[in-house]
Structures are given as structure tokens and as C-alpha cells.
C-alpha positions in Angstrom: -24.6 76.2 -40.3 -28.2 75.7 -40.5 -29.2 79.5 -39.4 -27.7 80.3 -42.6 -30.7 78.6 -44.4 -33.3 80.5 -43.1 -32.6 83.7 -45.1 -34.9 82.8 -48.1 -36.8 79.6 -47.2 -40.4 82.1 -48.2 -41.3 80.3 -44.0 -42.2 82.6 -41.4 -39.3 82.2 -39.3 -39.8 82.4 -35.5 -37.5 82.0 -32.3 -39.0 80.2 -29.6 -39.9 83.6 -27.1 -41.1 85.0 -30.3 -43.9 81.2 -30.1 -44.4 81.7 -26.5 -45.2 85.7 -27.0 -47.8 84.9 -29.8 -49.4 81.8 -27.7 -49.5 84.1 -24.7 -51.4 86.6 -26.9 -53.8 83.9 -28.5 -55.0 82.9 -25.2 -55.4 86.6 -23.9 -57.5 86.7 -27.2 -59.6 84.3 -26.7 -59.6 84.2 -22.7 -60.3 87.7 -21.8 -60.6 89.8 -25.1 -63.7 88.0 -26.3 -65.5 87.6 -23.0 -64.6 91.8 -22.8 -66.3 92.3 -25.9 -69.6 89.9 -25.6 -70.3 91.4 -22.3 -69.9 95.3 -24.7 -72.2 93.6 -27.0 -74.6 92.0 -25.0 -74.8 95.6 -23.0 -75.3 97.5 -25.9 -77.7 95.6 -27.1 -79.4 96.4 -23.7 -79.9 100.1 -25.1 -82.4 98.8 -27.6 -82.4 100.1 -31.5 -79.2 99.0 -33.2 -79.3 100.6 -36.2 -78.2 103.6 -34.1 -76.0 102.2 -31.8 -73.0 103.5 -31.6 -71.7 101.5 -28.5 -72.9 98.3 -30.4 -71.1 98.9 -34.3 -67.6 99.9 -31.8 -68.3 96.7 -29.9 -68.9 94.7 -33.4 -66.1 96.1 -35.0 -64.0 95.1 -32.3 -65.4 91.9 -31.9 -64.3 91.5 -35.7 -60.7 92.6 -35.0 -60.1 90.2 -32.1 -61.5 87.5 -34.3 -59.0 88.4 -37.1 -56.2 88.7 -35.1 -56.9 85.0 -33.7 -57.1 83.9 -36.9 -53.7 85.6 -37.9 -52.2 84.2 -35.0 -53.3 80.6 -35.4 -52.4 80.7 -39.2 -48.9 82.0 -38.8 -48.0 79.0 -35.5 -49.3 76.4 -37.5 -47.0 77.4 -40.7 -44.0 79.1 -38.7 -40.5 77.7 -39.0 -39.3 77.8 -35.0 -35.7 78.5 -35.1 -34.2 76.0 -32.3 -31.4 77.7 -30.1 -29.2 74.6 -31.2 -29.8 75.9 -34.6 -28.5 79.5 -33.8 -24.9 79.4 -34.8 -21.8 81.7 -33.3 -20.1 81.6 -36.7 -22.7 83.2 -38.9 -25.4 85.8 -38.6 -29.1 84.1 -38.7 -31.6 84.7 -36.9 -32.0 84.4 -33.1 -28.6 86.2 -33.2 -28.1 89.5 -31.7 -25.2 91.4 -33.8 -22.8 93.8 -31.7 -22.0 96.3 -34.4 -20.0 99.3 -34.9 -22.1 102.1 -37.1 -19.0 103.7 -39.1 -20.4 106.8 -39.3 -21.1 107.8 -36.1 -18.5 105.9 -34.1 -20.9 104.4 -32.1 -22.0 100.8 -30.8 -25.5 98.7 -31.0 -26.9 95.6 -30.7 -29.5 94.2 -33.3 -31.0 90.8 -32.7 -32.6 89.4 -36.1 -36.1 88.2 -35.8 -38.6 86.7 -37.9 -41.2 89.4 -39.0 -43.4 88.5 -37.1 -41.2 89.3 -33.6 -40.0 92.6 -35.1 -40.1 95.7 -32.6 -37.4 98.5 -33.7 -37.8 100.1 -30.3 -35.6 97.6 -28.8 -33.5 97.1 -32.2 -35.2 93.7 -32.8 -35.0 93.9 -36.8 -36.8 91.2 -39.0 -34.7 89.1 -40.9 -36.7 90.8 -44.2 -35.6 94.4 -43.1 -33.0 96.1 -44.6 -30.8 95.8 -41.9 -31.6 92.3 -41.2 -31.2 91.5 -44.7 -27.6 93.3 -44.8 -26.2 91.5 -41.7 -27.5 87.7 -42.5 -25.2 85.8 -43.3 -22.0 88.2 -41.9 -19.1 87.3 -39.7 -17.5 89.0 -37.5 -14.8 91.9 -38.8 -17.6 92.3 -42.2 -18.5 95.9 -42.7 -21.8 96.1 -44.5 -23.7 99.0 -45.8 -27.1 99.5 -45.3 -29.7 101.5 -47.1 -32.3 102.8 -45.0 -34.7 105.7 -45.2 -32.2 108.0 -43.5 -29.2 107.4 -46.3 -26.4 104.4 -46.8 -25.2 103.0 -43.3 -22.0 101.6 -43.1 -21.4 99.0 -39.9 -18.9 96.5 -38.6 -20.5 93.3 -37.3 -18.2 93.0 -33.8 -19.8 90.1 -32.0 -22.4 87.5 -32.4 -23.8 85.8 -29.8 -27.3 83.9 -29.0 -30.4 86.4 -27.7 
């Protein structure tokens, strides 16, 4: 299956709301966020002395963040690897799946969906395919128990389902 490639292709792997995310950031970037900070700059420029301007180095320095982030942004959609629902097998883990698993330890359920690192969040168990757990459950089926070293200690989990995110 071909989600089973993506493990170790050294691409930055994204899913296609993972594209549409970045690209609605981009344009919030550029649209809004740099006409926010010109009019800062232009205003504290207003005040007269710069070299004492604090209002004009905090509008500069976030003038120079935006900027880097848009850069960022535009580097990693022009070399990201867009994994294609089609190629988001059922059989395997890869990512674009989400993983029903039972953690062993505490006899309780979860859901993971495997992301590119770039689409990572862990408050809503979206795990990058580069994280521990990621790493651990690439490449499962269903029925494999897999163990897990995180920060908190060794955790054991049964994958139960895989399905499309």
C-alpha cells in the first residue's frame, strides 16, 4: 500500500486539510498580518526618534516574524509530499489514518490520526508520523499491540481500527 512508503521518504508529508490549513494561513499572513504591522510601523514611526522606540523595534520584530513564517510556509508547500486520500489505505497504518487503540495499561480507548509534522497538534491526538507514537503505530494492523516509549514510561497499545480522518 502506498501509505506504507511514506514512513522514511526524508519529504514532509502532508494530508490535504493539513495544505488547505497552511494556505489559509499564508494568505492571512500576507493579507491581514502585514498590512496590521505596516500600519504599527508607519504609526510608530509617527512618534518620531527611533532609536528609542519601543512601539517601533516590537512592530519591526514582528514585521520580521510574519516575514519568516511566510517564508517557512511557502518553503515547506512547495517541497511537501500531499498524501492523497486514495493513497490512505484501510489495511496498514500511514498517515491520514486515524488509529482506534486500546492503551493496555489503563484499559482505556483513543483515537490518534498520524500527521505529517507539520499538522501535528497533541491536544486533539494528532501525532506526527516522526513522534514516538506515530513512529510506533506506522506500519501496524489491526490486532498489533505495540509499545511505546514516551516521556511518561513504556506504553503498551492495541491498534483496534483504522479508518480514513
Amino acid at each position: 500500500m502506498a501509505s506504507e512508503a511514506f514512513g522514511n521518504t526524508g519529504q514532509q508529508l502532508l494530508t490535504r486539510e493539513g495544505v488547505r490549513k497552511l494556505e489559509e494561513e499564508l494568505e492571512s499572513l500576507k493579507l491581514v498580518k502585514r498590512q496590521e504591522v505596516a500600519d504599527r510601523i508607519k504609526t510608530a514611526i509617527a512618534f518620531g526618534d527611533l532609536s528609542e522606540n519601543a512601539e517601533y523595534d516590537a512592530a519591526k520584530n514582528q514585521q520580521a516574524f510574519i516575514e519568516g513564517r511566510i517564508r517557512e510556509i511557502e518553503q515547506l508547500l512547495r517541497q511537501a509530499h500531499v498524501v492523497e486520500d486514495d493513497e490512505v489505505g484501510l489495511d496498514v497504518v500511514g498517515v491520514g489514518n486515524t488509529v482506534r487503540i486500546h492503551d493496555l495499561a489503563y484499559d482505556e480507548e483513543d483515537e490518534y490520526t498520524v500527521v505529517g509534522v507539520a499538522e501535528a497538534d497533541p491536544k486533539r491526538l494528532h501525532v506526527s508520523s516522526e513522534s514516538p507514537i506515530g513512529q510506533a503505530l506506522l506500519g501496524k494492523r489491526v490486532n498489533d499491540v505495540v509499545e511505546v516509549s514516551t516521556p511518561g514510561g513504556v506504553v503498551k497499545m492495541k491498534v483496534l481500527e483504522i479508518k480514513r480522518r
